[in-house]
Residue frames relative to the residue before (quaternion, step in Angstrom):
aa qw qx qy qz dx dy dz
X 1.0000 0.0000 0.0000 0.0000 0.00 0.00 0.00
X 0.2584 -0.8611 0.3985 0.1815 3.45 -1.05 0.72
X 0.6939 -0.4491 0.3651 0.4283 3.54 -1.00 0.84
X 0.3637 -0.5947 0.6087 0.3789 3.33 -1.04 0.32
X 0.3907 -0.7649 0.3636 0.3608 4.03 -1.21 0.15
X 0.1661 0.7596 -0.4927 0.3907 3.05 1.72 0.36
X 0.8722 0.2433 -0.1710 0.3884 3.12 0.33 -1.74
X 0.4964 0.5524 -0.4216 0.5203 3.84 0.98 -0.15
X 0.6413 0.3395 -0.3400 0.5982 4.03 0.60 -0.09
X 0.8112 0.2812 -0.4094 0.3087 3.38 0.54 -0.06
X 0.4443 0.6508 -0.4233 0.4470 3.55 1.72 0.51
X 0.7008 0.4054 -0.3039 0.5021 3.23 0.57 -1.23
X 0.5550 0.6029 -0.4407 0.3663 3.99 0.68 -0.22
X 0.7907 0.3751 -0.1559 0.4581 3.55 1.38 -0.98
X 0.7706 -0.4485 0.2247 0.3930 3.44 -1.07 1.06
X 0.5460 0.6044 -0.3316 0.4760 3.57 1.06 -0.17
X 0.7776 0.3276 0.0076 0.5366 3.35 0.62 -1.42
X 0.3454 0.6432 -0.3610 0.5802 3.45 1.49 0.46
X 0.7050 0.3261 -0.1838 0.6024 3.62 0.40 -1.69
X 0.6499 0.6622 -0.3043 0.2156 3.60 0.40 -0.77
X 0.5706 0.6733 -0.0101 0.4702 2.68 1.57 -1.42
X 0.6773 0.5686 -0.0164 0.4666 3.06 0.82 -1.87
X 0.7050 0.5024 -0.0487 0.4982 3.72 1.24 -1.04
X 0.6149 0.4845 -0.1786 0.5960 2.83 0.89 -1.41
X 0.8317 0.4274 -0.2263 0.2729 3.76 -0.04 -1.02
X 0.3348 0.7678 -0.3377 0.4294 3.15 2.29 -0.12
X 0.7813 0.3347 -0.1208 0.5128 2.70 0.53 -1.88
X 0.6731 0.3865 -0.5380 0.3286 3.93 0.37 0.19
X 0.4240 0.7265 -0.3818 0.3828 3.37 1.52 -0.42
X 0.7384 0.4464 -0.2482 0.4403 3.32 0.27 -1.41
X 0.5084 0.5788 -0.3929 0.5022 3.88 1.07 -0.95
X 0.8629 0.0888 -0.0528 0.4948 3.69 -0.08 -1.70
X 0.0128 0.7543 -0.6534 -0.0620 4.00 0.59 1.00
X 0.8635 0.2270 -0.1967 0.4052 3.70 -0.30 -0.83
X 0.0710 0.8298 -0.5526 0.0321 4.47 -0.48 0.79
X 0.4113 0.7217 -0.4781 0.2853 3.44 1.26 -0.27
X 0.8305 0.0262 -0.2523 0.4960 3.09 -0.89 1.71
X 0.6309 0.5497 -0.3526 0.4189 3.33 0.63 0.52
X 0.2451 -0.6681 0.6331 0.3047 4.57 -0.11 0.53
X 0.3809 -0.6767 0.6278 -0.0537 2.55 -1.49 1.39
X 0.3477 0.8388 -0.4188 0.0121 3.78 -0.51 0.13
X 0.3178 -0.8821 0.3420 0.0628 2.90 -1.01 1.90
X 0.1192 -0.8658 0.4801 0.0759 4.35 -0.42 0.37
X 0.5172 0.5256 -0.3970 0.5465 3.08 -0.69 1.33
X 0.4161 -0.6373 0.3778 0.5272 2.71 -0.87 -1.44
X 0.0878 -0.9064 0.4073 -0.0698 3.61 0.60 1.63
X 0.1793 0.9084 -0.3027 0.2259 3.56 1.85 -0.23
X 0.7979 0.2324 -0.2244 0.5089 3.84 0.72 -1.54
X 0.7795 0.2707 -0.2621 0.5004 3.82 1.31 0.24
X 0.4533 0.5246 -0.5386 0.4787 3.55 0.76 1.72
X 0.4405 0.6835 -0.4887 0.3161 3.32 1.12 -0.25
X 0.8597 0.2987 -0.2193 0.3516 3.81 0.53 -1.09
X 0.4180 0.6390 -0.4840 0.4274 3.11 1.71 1.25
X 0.6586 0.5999 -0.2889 0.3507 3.57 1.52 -1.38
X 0.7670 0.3196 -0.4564 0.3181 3.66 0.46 0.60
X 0.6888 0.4091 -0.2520 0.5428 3.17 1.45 -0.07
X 0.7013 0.3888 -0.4397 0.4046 3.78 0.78 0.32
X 0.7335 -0.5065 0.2180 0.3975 3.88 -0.74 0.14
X 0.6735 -0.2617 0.0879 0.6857 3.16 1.41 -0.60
X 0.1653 -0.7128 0.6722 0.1132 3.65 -1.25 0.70
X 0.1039 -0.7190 0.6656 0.1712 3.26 -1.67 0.78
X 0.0862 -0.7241 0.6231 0.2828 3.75 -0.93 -0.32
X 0.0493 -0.7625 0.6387 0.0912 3.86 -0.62 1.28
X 0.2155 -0.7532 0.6212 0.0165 3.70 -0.81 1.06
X 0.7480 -0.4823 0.3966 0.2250 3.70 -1.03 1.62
X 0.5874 -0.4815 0.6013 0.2484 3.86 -1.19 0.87
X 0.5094 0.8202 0.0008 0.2602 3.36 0.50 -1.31
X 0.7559 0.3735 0.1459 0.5176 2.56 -0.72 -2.23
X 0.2015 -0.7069 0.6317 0.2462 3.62 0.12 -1.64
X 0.2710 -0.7846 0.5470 0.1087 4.24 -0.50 0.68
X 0.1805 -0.7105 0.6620 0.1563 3.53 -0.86 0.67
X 0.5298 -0.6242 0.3970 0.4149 3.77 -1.15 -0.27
X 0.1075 -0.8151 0.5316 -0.2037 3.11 -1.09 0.91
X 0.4290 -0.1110 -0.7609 0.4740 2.12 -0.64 2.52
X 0.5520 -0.5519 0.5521 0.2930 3.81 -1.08 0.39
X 0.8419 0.1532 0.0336 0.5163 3.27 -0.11 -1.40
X 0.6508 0.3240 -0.3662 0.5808 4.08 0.64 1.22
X 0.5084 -0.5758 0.4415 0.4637 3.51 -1.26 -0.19
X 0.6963 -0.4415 0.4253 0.3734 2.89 -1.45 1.32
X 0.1858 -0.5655 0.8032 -0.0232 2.85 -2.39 1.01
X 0.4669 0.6730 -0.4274 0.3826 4.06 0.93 -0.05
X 0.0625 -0.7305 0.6740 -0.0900 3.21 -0.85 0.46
X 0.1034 0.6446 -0.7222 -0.2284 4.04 -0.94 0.95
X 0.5585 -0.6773 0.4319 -0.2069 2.82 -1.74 1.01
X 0.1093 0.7595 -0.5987 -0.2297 3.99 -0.59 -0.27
X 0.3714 -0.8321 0.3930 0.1238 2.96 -0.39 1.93
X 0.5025 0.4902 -0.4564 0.5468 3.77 0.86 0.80
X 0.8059 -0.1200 -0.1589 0.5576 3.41 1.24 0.09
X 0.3657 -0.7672 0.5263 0.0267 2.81 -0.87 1.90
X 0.5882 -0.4884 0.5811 0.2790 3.81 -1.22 0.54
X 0.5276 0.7385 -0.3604 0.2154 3.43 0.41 0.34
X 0.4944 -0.4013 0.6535 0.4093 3.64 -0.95 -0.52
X 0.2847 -0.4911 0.7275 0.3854 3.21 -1.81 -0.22
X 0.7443 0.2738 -0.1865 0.5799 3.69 -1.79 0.70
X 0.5998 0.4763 -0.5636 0.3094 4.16 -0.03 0.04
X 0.6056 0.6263 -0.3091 0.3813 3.91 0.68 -0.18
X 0.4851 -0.6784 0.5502 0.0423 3.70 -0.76 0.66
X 0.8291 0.1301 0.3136 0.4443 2.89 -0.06 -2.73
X 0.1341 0.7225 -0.6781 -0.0130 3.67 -0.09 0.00
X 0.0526 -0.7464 0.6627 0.0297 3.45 -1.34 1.09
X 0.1954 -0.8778 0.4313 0.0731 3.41 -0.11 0.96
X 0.4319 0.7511 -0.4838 0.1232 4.17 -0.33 0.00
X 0.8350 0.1020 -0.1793 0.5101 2.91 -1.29 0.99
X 0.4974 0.5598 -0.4354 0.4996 3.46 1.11 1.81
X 0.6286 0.5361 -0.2290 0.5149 3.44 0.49 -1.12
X 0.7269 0.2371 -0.2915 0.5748 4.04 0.33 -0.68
X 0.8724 0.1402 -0.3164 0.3452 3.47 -0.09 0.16
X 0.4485 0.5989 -0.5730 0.3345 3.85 0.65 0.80
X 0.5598 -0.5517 0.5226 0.3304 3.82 -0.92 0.30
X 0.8731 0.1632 -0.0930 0.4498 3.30 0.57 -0.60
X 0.1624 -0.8328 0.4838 0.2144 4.30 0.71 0.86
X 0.6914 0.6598 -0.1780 0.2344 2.77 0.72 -1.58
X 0.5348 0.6531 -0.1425 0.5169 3.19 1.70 -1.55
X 0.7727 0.4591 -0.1766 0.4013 3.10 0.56 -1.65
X 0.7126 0.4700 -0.2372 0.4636 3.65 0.97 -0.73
X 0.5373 0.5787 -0.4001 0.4651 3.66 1.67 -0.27
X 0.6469 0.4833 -0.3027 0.5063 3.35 1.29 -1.20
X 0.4742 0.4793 -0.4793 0.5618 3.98 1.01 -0.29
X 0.6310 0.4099 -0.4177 0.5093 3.74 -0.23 -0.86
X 0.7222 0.2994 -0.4846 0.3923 3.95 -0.56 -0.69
X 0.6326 0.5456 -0.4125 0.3633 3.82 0.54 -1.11
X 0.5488 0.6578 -0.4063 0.3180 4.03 0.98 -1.18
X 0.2550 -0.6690 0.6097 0.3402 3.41 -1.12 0.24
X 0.8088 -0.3215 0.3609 0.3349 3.25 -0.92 0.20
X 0.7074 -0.0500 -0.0454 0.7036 3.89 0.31 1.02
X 0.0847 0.7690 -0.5353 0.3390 3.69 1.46 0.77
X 0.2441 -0.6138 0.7503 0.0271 4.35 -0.72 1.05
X 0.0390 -0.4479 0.8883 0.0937 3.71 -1.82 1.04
X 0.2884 0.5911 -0.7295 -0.1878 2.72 -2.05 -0.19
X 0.6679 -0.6072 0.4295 -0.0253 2.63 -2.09 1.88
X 0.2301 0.6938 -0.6668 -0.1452 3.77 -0.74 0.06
X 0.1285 -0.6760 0.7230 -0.0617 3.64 -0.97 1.03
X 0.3038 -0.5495 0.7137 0.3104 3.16 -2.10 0.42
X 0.6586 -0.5014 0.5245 0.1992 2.59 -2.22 1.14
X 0.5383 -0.5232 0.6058 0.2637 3.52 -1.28 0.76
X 0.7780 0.4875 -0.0873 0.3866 3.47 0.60 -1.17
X 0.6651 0.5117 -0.2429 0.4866 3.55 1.43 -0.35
X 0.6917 -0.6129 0.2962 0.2412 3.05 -1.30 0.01
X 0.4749 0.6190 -0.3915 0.4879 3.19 1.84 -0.62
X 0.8461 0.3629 -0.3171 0.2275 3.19 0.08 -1.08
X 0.5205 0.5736 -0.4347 0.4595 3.40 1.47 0.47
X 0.6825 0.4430 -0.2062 0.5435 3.59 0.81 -0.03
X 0.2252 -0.8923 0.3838 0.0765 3.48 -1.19 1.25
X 0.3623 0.7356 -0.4280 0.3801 2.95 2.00 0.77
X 0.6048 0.3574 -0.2209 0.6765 4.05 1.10 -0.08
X 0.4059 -0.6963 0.5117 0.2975 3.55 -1.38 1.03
X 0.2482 0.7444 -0.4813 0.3907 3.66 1.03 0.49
X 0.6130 0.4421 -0.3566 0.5492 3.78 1.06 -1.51
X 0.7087 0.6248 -0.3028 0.1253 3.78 -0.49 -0.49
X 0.6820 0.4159 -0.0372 0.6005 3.52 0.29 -0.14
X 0.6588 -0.4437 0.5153 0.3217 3.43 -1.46 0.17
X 0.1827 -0.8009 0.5701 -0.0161 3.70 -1.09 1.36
X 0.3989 -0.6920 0.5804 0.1587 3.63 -0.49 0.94
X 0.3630 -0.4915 0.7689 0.1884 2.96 -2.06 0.74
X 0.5185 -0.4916 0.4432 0.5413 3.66 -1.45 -0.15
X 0.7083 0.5353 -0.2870 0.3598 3.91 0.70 -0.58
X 0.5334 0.6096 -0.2713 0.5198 3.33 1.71 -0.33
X 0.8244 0.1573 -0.1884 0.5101 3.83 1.06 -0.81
X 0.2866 0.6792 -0.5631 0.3735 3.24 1.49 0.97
X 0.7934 0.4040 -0.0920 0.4460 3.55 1.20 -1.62
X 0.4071 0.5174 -0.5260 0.5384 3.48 1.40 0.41
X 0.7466 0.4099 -0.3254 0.4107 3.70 0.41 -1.41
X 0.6039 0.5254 -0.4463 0.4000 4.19 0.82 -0.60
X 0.6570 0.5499 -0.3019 0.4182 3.44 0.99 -1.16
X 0.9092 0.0792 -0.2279 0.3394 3.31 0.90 -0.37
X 0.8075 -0.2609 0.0191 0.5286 3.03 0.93 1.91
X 0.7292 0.4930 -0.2532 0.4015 3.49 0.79 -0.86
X 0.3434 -0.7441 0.5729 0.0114 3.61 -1.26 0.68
X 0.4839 -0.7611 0.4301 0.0408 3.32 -0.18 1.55
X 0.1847 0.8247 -0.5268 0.0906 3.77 0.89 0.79
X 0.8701 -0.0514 -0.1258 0.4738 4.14 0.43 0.17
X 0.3183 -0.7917 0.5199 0.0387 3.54 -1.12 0.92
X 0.2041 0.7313 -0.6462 -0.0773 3.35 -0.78 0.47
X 0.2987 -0.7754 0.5008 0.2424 3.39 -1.73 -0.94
X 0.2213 -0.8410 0.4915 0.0476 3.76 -0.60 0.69
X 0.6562 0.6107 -0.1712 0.4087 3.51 -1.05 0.23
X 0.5780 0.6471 -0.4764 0.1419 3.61 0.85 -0.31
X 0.5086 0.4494 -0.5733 0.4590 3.93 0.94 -0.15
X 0.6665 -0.5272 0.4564 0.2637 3.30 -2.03 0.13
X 0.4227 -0.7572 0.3273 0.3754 3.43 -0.54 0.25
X 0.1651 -0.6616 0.7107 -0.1727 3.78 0.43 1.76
X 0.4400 -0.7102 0.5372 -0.1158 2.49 -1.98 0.99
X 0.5765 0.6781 -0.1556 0.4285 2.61 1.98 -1.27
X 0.4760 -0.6185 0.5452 0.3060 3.91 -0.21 1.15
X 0.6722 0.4132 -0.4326 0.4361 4.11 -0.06 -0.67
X 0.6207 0.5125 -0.3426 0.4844 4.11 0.89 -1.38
X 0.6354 0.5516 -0.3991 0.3644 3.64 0.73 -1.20
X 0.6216 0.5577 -0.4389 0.3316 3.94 0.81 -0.76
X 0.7361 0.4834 -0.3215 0.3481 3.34 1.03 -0.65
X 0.1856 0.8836 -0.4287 0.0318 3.43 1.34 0.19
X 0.8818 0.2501 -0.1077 0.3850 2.91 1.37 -1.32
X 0.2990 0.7200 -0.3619 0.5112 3.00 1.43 0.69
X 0.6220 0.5260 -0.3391 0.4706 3.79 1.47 -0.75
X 0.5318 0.6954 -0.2793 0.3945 2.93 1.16 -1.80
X 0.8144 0.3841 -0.2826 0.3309 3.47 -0.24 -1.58
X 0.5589 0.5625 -0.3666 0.4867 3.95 1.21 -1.31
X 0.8081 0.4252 -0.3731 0.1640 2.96 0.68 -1.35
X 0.3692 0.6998 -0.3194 0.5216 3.23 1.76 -1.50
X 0.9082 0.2783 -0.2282 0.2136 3.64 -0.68 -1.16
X 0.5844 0.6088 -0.1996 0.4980 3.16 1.83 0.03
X 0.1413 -0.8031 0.4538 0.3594 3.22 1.75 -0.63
X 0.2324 0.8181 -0.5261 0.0030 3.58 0.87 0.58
X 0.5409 -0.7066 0.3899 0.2370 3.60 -0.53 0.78
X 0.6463 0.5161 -0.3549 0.4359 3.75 1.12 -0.07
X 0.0311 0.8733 -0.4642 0.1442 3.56 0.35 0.79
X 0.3075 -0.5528 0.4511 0.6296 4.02 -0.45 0.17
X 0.8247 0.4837 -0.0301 0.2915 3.19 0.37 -2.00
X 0.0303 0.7247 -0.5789 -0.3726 3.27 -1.39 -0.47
X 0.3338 -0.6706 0.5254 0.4035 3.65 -0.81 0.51
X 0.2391 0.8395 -0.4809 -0.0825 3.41 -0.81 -0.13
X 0.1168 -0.8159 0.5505 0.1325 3.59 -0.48 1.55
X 0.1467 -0.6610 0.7358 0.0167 3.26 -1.84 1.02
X 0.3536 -0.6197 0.6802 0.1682 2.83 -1.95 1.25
X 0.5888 -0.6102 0.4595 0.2641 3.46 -1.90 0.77
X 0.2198 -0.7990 0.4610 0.3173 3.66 -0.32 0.35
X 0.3593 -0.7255 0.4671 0.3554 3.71 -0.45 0.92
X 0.7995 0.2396 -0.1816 0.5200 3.73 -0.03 -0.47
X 0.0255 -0.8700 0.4680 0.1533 3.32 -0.93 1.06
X 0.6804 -0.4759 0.2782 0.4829 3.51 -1.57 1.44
X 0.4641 -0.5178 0.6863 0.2134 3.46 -1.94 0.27
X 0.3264 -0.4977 0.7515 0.2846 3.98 -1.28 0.41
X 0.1128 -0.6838 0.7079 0.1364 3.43 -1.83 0.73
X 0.3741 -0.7017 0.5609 0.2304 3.36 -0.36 1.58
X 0.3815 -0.6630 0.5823 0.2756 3.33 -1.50 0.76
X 0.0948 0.9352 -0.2900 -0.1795 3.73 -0.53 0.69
X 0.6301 -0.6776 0.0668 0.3732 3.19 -0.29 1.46
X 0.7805 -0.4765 0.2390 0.3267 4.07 -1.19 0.93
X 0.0777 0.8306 -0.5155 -0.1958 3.66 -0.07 -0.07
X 0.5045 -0.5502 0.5533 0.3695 3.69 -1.49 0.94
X 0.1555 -0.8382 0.5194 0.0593 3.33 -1.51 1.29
X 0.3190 -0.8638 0.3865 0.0529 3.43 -0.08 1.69
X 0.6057 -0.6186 0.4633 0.1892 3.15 -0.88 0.81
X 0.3502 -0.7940 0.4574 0.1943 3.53 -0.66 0.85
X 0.1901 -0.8359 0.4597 0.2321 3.90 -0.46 0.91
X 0.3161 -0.8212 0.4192 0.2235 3.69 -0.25 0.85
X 0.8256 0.1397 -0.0156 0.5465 3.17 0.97 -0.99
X 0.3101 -0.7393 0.4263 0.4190 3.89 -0.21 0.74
X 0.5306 -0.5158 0.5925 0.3184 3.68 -1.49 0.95
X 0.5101 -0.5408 0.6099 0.2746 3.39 -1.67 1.20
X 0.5132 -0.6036 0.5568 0.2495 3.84 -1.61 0.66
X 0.8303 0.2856 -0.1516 0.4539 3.60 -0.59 0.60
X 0.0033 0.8654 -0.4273 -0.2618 3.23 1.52 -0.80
């Protein structure tokens, strides 16, 4: 089930979702560092970390869940938002570059569905990338951050969501390692978590980041088919009675 976006604009508005933001967008940064000339398009609700794509890719959209509900977005330009059914996108097939997913995958009914309909939009060598909460972290135990909500992944759980549909898991990071406190003094240490955590490889993370490539040609099932009894061949018919 999805957040309402009322309330997802009002997280990221508070000092919480500030640091969140901030963090989080590192790690998509570093994933997509270079988009110039390329359309960029975000689902969900990907809004506070497409902004530092919209002056330097070709065009960005930001399509936001039936659901969910879609606020406007850019503020101060003409809208680029779009609400949507995110199993079918308004798209072309192949019109898509970038796909930034977040705060989609744990709460649609149907991932799988949703990432097939990503795959048709991809162009050819077309990049998703995923942020999910960790199964293993702390955000997603807690419902003060839209991270708690929805269905959390292991790293082996959205490996096989992304293989099943077509996609290939080609780099991995993680975000999120301080708890989600509230308290404005805890918030200074945001980055101070980050780095221990990062350099520790410490496995409790909110998020994972995780970019997949589109595969262009997809694999065939080989049906198993069942043994047949081989019969001898009669050449000449056998006399009756002999």
């Amino acid at each position: 089930m999805f957040p309402d976006v009322v309330d997802l604009r009002s997280f990221y508005a508070q000092p919480l979702g500030v640091v969140t933001r901030r963090l989080v967008a590192r790690g998509i940064r570093a994933r997509f560092d270079n988009v110039r000339g390329l359309s960029v398009l975000g689902i969900g609700y990907a809004t506070p970390y497409l902004g530092v794509f919209r002056e330097e890719c070709e065009r960005a959209l930001a399509f936001m869940p039936g659901a969910q509900g879609v606020t406007r977005w850019p503020s101060a330009a003409p809208t680029l938002a779009a609400l949507v059914d995110e199993c079918e996108l308004p798209l072309p097939t192949a019109a898509i570059d970038r796909v930034i997913a977040v705060h989609l995958l744990e709460n649609t009914p149907d991932a799988e569905e949703v990432l097939r309909e990503v795959w048709r939009v991809l162009a050819p060598g077309g990049r998703l990338l995923c942020v999910v909460p960790n199964r293993r972290g702390v955000w997603a135990r807690v419902d003060n951050n839209p991270f708690g909500h929805g269905r959390p992944f292991s790293r082996t759980q959205i490996t096989e969501l992304l293989r099943e549909a077509l996609f290939t898991p080609v780099g991995w990071s993680e975000a999120l390692y301080m708890p989600p406190v509230t308290r404005s003094w805890f918030l200074r240490t945001a980055v101070a978590w980050e780095r221990a955590g990062a350099t520790l490889s410490l496995p409790f993370s909110g998020v994972h980041i995780v970019e997949a490539a589109k595969q262009v040609y997809k694999p065939v099932a080989v049906k198993r088919r069942a043994r047949l009894r081989v019969l001898q061949p009669v050449l000449a018919p056998q006399a009756i009675g002999g």
